[in-house]
C-alpha positions in Angstrom: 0.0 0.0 0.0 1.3 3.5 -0.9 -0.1 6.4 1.3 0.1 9.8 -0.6 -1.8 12.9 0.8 -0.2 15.1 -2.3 -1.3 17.3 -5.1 -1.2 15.5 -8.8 2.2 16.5 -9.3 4.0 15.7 -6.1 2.1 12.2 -6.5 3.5 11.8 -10.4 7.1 12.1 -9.1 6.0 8.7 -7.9 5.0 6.9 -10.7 8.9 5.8 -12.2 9.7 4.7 -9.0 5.9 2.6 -9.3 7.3 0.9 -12.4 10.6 -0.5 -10.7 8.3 -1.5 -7.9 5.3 -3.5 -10.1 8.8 -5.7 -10.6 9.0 -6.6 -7.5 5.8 -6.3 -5.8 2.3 -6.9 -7.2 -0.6 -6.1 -6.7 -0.1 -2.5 -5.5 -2.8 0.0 -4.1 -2.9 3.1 -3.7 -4.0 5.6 -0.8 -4.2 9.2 -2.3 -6.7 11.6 -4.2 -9.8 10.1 -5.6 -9.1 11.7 -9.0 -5.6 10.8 -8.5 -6.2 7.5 -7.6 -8.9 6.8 -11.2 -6.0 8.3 -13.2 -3.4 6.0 -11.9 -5.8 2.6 -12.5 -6.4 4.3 -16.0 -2.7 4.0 -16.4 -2.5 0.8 -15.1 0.1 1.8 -12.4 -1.5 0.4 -9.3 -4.4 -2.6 -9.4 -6.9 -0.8 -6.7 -7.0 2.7 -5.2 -8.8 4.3 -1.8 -9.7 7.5 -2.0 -8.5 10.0 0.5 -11.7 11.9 1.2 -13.6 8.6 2.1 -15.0 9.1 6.0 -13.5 5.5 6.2 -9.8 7.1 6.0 -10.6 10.4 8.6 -10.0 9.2 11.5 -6.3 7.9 10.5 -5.6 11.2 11.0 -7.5 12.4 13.6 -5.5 9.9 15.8 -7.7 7.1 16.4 -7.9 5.0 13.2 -11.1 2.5 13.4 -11.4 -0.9 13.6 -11.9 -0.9 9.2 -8.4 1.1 8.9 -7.0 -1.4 10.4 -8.5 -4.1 8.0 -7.6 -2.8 5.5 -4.0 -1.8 6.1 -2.8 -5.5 7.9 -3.5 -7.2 4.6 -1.0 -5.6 3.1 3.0 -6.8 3.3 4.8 -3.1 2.9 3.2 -0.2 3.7 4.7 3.0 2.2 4.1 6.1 3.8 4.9 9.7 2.1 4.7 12.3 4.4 6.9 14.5 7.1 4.9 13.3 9.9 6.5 10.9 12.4 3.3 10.7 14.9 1.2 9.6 11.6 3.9 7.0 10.8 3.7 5.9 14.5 0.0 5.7 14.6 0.0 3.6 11.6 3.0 1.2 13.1 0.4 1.1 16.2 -2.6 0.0 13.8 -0.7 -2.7 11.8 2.0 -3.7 14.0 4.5 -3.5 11.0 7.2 -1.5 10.0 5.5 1.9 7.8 8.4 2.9 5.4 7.8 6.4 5.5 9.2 8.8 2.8 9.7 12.4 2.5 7.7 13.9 -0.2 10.0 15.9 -1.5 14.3 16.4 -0.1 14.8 19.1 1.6 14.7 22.7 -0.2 18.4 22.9 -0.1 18.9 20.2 -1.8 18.9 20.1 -5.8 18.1 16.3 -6.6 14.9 16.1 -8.6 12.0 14.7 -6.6 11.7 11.4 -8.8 15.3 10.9 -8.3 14.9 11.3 -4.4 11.6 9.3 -4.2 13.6 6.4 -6.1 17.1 6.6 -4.0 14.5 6.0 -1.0 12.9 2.8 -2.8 16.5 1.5 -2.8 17.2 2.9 0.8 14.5 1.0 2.2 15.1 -2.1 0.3 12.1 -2.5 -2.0 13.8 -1.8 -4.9 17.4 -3.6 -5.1 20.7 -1.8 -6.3 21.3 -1.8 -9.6 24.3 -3.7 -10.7 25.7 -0.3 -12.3 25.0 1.1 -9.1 22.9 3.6 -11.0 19.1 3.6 -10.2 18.5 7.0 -11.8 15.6 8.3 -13.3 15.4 8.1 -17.1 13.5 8.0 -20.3 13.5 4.1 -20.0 10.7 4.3 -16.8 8.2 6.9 -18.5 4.9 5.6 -19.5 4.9 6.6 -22.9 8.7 5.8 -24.0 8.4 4.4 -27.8 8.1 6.8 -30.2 5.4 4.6 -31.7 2.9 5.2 -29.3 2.9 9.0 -29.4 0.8 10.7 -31.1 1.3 12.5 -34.4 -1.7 15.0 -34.1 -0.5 18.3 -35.1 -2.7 19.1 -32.0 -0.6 21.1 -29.0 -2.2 21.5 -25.7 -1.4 24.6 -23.8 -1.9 24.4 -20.0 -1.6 28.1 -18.7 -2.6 27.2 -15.0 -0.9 26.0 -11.5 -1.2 25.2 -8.6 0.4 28.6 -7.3 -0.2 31.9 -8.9 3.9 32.8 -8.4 4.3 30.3 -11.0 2.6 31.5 -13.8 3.8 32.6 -17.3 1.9 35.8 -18.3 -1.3 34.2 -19.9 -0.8 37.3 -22.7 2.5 35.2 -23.4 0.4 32.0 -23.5 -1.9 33.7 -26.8 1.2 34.8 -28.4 2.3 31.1 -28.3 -1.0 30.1 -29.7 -0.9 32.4 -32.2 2.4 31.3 -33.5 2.1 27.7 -33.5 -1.4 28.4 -35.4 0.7 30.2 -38.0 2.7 27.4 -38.3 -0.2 25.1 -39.2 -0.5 23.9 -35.9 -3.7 23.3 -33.9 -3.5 25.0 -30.2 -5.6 23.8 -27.7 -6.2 25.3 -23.8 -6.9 23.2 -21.1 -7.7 24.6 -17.6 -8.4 22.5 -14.6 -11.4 23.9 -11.6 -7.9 25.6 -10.0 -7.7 27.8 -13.6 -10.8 28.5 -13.9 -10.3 32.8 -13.4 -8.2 32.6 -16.5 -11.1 32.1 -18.8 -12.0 35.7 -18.8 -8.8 36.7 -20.5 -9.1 33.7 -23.3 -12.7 33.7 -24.3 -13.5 36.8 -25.6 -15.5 38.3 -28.8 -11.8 37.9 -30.6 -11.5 34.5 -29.8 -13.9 33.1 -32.0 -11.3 30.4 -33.1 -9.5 29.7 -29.9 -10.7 26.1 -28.4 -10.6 25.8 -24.7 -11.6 22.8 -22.8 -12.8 23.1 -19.1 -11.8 19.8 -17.5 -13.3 18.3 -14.2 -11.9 14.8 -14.5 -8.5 13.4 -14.5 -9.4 10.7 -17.5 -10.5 12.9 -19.7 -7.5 14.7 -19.3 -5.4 12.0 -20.0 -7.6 11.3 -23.2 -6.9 15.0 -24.1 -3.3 14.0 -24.0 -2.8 11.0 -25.4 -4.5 12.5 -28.8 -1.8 15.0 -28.6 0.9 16.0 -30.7 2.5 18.6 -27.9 2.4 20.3 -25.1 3.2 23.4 -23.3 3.0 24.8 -19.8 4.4 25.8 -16.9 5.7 24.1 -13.5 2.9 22.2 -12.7 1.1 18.7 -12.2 -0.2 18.7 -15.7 3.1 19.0 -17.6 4.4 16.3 -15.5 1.8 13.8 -16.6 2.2 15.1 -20.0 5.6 14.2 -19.8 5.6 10.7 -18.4 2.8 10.3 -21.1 5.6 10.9 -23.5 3.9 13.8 -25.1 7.0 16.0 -26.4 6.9 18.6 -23.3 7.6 21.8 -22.6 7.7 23.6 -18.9 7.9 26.7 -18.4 9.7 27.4 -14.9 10.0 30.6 -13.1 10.6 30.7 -8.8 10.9 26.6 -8.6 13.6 25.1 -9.3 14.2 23.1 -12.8 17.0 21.2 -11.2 14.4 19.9 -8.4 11.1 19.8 -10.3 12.0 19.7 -13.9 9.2 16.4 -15.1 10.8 13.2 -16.2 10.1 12.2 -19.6 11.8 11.1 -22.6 10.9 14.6 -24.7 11.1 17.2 -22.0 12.8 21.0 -22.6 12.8 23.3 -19.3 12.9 26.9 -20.4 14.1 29.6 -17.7 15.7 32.7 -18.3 19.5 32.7 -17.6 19.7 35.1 -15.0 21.4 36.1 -11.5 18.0 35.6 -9.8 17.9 31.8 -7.8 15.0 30.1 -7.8 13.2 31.1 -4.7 9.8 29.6 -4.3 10.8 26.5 -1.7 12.9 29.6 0.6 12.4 31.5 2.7 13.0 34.2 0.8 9.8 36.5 -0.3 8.8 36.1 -4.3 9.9 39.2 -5.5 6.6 41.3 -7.6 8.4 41.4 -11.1 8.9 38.1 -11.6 11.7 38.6 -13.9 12.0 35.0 -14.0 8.8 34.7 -15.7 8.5 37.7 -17.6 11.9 37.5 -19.3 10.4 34.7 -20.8 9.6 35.5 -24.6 7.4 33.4 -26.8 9.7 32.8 -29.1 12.2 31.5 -26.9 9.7 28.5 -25.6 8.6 28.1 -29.2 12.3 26.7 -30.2 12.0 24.7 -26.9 9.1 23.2 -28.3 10.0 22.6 -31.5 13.3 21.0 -30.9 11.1 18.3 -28.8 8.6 18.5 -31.4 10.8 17.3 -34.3 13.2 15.6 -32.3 11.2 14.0 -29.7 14.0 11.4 -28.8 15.3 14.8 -26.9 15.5 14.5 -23.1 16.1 17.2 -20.7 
């Protein structure tokens, strides 16, 4: 059993480390989201999932955990915990009398590993995944969901994802429409996708002007994923999205700003990062205050993310 009390994102740093593990261990549930939890039985990652927001699951952390927690969780061999909370990890030892491997969600902010990279060292660390014989478990192209060129998609069809889950991290939406209007010069067919957490950007793209500009308003994870896997491309910035689109194997491209690439960049076989080369370090994880400007974001030009996409575009064999 994997416990995950994270955002879509946080919980797709997961999913390469999943694959090792489906080696090793089967079947495998999952403890997270309910929307998160559909969307990684779509993908075939983990056999069952429990959704998070069931009453069943409340009062594992209130403190008590009920007599059908406890059902539930002794049936399983490993239990994998992700989370900074010791007392959670203790109540849960208490519950199943077994050893809860708990991981940190992410390494600490000082630290510039990438998150899928850290999650997978701690596989290893704990000894559910063993060592590879190189002594190299890194993450790469070769554990992404959608690795074979043959199963992309050769739609001329680019999604554009202008949302996240923090407004510090957003590429000015006014640079988003100069992308779409350069990729539909191109022959190309933008798309926008917003998510219920994007919703206030809808007032800036659907407009009298915008006649031709298709925007879908999603609610559901699957049809999401069916949006991607029909697609040719994608861009966006530093968020859960363009890390699914990435594992998916959809040729990707992030655009980053506060957050750091090195910690955050998505894993996938046809991923470009684009952030302006500039004095300014990433700040969002600090203690540092985001600065108003944004010059990390706003000396972003179009342009400059359009040869970012089109290098993983024609050459989607590319990896970051």
């Amino acid at each position: 059993m994997i416990i995950h009390q994270g955002a879509l994102g946080d919980v797709i740093t997961t999913f390469p480390a999943i694959i090792k593990l489906k080696k090793f261990f089967r079947p495998i549930h999952l403890l997270c989201q309910n929307q998160i939890g559909k969307l990684s039985r779509e993908l075939d990652l983990v056999q069952k999932y429990f959704p998070l927001e069931s009453a069943v699951f409340a009062s594992l952390y209130s403190g008590s955990g009920d007599g059908k927690i406890k059902e539930i969780l002794s049936a399983y061999d490993e239990v994998i915990l992700f989370s900074y909370s010791a007392p959670l990890e203790q109540r849960i030892d208490r519950i199943i009398k077994k050893k809860v491997h708990r991981i940190p969600p992410r390494p600490a902010a000082n630290h510039r590993v990438n998150v899928a990279e850290h999650i997978l060292k701690h596989f290893t660390h704990c000894g559910l995944l063993e060592e590879s014989k190189s002594g190299d478990n890194s993450i790469n192209s070769q554990f992404v969901h959608g690795e074979n060129e043959d199963n992309r998609s050769s739609s001329e069809k680019v999604l554009i994802h202008p949302g996240a889950g923090s407004k510090d991290k957003l590429w000015p939406i006014s640079s988003f429409m100069k992308v779409e209007k350069i990729l539909r010069s191109d022959g190309m067919g933008p798309e926008f996708i917003l998510g219920p957490a994007d919703f206030f950007l809808k007032t800036a793209l659907i407009t009298e002007e915008s006649h031709q500009r298709r925007v879908h308003t999603l609610f559901d994870l699957t049809a999401l994923l069916a949006l991607l896997k029909g697609a040719g491309g994608f861009i966006g910035n530093d968020a859960g999205i363009s890390h699914l689109a990435a594992f998916l194997g959809v040729p990707t491209v992030a655009v980053f700003g506060p957050s750091d690439p090195q910690r955050w960049h998505p894993v996938g076989a046809a991923v470009k990062i684009v952030r302006p080369d500039i004095d300014c370090a990433p700040c969002f994880e600090t203690e540092k205050p985001i600065c108003k400007e944004k010059i990390c974001l706003t000396l972003t030009a179009p342009e400059t993310v359009m040869d970012a996409f089109y290098q993983v575009y024609s050459h989607s064999d590319l990896s970051s």
